[in-house]
C-alpha positions as CSV (number, residue, x, y, z in Angstrom):
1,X,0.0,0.0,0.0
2,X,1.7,2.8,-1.6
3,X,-1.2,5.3,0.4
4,X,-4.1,5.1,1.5
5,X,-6.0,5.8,-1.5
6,X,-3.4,3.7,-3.8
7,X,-2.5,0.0,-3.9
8,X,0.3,-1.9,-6.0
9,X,0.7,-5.4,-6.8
10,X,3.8,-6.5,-8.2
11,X,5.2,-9.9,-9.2
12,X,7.1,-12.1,-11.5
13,X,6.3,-15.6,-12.4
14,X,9.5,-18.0,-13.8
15,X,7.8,-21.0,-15.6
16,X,10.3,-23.5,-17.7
17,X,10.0,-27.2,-18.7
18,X,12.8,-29.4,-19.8
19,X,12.6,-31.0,-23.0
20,X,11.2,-34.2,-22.7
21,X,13.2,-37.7,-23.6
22,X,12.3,-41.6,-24.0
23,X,14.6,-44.1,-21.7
24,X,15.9,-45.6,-24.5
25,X,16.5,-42.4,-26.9
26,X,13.8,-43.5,-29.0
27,X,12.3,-40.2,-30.6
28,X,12.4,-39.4,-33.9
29,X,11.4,-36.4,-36.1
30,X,11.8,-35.1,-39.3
31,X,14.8,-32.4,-39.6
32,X,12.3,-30.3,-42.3
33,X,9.3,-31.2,-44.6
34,X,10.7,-32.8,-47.7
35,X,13.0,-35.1,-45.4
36,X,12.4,-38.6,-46.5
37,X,14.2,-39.9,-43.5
38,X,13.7,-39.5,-39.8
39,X,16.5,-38.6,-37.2
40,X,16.9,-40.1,-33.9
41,X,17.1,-37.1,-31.7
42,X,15.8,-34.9,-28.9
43,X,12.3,-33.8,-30.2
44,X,12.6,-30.0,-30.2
45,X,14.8,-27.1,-28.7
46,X,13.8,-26.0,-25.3
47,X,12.2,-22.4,-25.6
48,X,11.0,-21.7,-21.9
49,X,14.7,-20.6,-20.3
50,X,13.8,-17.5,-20.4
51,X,10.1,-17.5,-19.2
52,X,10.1,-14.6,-16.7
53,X,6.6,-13.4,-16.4
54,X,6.5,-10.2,-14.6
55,X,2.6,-9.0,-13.4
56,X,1.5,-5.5,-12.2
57,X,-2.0,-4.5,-11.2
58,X,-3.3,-1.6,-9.1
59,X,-6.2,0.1,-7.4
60,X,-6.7,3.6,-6.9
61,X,-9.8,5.9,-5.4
62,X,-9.4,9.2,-6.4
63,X,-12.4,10.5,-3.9
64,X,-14.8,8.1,-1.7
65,X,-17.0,7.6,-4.1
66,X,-14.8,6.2,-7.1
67,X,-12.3,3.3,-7.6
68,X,-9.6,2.7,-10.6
69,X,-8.1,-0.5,-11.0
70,X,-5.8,-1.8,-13.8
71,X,-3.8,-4.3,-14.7
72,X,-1.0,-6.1,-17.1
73,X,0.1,-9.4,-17.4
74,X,2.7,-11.9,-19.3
75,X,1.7,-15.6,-19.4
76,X,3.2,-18.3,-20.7
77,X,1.3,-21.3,-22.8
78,X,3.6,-24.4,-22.0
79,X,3.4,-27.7,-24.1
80,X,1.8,-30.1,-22.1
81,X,1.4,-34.1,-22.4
82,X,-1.1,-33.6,-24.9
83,X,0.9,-32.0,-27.2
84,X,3.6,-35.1,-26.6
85,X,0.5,-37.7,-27.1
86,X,-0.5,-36.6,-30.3
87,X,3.5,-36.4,-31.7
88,X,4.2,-39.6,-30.7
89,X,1.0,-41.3,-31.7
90,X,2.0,-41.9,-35.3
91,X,6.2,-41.1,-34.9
92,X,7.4,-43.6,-37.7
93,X,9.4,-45.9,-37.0
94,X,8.1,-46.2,-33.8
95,X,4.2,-45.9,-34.5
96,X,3.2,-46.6,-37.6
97,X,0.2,-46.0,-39.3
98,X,-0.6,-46.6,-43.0
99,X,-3.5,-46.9,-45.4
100,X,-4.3,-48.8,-48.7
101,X,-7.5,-49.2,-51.0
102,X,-8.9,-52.3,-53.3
103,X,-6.3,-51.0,-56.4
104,X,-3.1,-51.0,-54.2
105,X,-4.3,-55.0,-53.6
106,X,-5.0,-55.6,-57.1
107,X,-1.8,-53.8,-58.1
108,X,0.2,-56.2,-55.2
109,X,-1.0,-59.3,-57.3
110,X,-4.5,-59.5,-54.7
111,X,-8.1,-59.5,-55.5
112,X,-8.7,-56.8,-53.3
113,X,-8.1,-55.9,-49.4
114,X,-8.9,-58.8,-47.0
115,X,-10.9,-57.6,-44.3
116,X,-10.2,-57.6,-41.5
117,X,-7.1,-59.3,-41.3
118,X,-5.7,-57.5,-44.2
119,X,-2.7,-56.5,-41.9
120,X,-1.3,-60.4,-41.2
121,X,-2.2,-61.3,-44.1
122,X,-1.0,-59.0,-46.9
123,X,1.4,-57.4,-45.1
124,X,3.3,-57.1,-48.7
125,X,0.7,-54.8,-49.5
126,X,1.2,-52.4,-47.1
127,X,4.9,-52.3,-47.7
128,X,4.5,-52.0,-51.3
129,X,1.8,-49.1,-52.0
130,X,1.8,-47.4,-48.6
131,X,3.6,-44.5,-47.4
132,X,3.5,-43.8,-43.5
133,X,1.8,-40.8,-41.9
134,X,3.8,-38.9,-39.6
135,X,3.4,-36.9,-36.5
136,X,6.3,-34.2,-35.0
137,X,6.7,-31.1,-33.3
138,X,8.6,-28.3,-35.3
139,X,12.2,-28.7,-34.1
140,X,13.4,-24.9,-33.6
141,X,10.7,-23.7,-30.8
142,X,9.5,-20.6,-29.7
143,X,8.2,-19.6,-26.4
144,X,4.2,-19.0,-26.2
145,X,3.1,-16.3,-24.8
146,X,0.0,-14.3,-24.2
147,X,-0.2,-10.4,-22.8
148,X,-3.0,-9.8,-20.9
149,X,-4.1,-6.1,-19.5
150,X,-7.0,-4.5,-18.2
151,X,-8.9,-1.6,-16.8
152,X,-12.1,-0.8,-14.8
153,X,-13.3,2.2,-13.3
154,X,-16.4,2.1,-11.0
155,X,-18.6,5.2,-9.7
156,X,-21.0,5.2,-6.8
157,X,-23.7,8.0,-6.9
158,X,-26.6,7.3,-4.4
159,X,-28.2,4.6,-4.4
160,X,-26.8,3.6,-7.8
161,X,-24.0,1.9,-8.8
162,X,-21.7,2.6,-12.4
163,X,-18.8,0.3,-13.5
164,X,-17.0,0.4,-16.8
165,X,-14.1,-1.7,-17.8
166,X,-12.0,-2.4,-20.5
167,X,-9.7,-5.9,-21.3
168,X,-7.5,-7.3,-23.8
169,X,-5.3,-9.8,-24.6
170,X,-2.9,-10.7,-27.4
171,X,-1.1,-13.8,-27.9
172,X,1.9,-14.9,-29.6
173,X,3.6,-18.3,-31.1
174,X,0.7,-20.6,-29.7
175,X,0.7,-24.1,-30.6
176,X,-1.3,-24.9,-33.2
177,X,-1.6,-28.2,-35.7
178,X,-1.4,-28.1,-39.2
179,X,-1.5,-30.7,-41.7
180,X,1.7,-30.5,-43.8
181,X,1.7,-33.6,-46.4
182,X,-0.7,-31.1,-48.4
183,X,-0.4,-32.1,-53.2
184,X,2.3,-29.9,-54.5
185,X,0.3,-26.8,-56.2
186,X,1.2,-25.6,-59.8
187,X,4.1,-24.0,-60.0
188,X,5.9,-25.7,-57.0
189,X,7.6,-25.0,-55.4
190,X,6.9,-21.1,-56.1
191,X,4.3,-19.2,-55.1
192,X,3.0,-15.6,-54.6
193,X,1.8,-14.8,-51.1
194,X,-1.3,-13.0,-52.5
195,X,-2.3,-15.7,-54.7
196,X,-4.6,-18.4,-54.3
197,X,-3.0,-21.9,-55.6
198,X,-4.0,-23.8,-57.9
199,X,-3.8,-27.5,-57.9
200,X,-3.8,-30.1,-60.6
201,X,-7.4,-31.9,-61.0
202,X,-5.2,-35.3,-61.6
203,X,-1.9,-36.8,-61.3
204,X,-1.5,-35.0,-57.7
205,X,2.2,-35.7,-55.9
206,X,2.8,-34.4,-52.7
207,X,4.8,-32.2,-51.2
208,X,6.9,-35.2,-49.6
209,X,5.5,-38.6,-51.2
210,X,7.8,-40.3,-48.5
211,X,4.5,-40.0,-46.1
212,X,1.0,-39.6,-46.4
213,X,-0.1,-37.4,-43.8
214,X,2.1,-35.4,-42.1
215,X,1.1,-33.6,-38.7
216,X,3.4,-31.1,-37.5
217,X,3.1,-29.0,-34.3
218,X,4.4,-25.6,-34.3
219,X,4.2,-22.2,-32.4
220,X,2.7,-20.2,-35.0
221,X,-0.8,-19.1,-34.0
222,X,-1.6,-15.7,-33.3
223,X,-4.3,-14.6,-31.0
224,X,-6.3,-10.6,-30.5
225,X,-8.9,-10.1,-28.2
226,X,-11.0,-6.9,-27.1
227,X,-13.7,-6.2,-24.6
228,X,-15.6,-3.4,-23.5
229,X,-17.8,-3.8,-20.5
230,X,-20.7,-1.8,-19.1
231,X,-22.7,-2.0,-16.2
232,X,-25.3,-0.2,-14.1
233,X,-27.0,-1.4,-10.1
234,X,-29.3,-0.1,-7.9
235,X,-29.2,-1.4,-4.7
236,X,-31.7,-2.8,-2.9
237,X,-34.7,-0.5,-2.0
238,X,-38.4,-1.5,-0.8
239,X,-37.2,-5.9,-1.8
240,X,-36.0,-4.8,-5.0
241,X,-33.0,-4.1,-6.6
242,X,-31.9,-3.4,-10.4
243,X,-28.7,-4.5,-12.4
244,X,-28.0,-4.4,-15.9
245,X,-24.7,-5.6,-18.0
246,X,-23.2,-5.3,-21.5
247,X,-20.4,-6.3,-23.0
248,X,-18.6,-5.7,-26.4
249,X,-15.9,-7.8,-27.5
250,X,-14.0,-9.2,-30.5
251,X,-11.8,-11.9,-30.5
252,X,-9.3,-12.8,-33.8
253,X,-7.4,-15.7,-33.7
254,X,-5.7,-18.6,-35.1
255,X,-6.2,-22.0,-34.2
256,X,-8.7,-21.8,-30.9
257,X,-8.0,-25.7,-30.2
């Protein structure tokens, strides 16, 4: 308590994780998209070192009838064990997962795919027309982070009661997902930012035919939010009392998962 009309809160938050490992060393990854091979290696650089989150809020009356507060925030988004579950579901070599149709049979020498024990039994198959998916988290990491701030100013005059805040947030290199093993657009690998691109209607090769699907995890997602509040009270006269609330707000991101 700074006086006796002003309050400060200050703090700072130091959040890290270390990089996670496998007992035996077993985690792979792909050192960039058009890798046909997978490296044995840690899965990504650690980003969080220097995760100082420092916090500062106060409160202030300017006369008895009148209160200002505010506020301002860093806050870091850590990767958590669901971000190392989905990686590691379909990490080739460990966890494979591939898919073929009828003509990759018939091609193979079959009549078609023997369900359901298609896998024990035409295991040639697989190994023949199918190319793995793949799951990984972008190697060079980013720390996530979100700024966070706010302000709200209330007003008493008799019996009613006036508040008005504003808040906002804005967030940068959040995880998000995207899928990766995307058909190579005309023109490959070229391409003009404010173009749309165009694919082939036939003959489609991907970007890396080495996989099928490719799932990568990277801190690229931006986030913007905005919010104005309003609200009005009366208090409670003869059993009744009044309140009314608003709020207008706009929120821009990418990737809410």
């Amino acid at each position: 308590k700074v006086r006796p009309s002003l309050t400060l809160n200050l703090g700072l938050r130091y959040e890290f994780q270390t990089v996670p490992t496998e007992a035996d060393g077993n985690w792979y990854h792909l050192v960039s998209l058009t890798s046909n091979q997978v490296v044995r290696d840690t899965p990504f650089t650690n980003p969080t070192f220097r995760n100082f989150g420092p916090r500062f809020g106060f409160a202030w009356a300017p006369g008895s009838q009148t209160s200002i507060r505010g506020g301002f925030g860093i806050f870091y988004s850590l990767y958590t064990l669901l971000n190392m579950a989905h990686s590691t579901g379909e990490m080739a070599p460990i966890n494979t997962n591939v898919r073929i149709r009828d003509a990759d049979a018939v091609a193979a020498g079959e009549r078609g795919i023997r369900f359901p024990d298609a896998f024990t039994t035409q295991f040639a198959v697989f190994q023949r027309a199918a190319a793995p998916d793949m799951r990984w988290i972008e190697t060079n990491q980013k720390p996530s982070y979100i700024y966070r701030w706010s302000m709200t100013i209330d007003r008493e005059i008799g019996p009613w009661f006036l508040s008005g805040g504003y808040s906002g947030s804005v967030g940068r290199h959040l995880w998000v997902n995207n899928e990766a093993g995307i058909s190579r657009w005309i023109g490959y690998p070229d391409n003009v930012p404010t173009d749309q691109k165009q694919f082939p209607a036939s003959g489609a090769v991907r970007i890396n035919p080495a996989f099928n699907n490719m799932s990568v995890q990277s801190p690229r997602g931006n986030s913007y939010y905005h919010g104005l509040t309003a609200s009005v009270s009366r208090r409670l006269s003869r059993g009744l009392q009044l309140q009314a609330a608003y709020t207008l707000s706009k929120n821009i991101d990418q990737g809410s998962g």
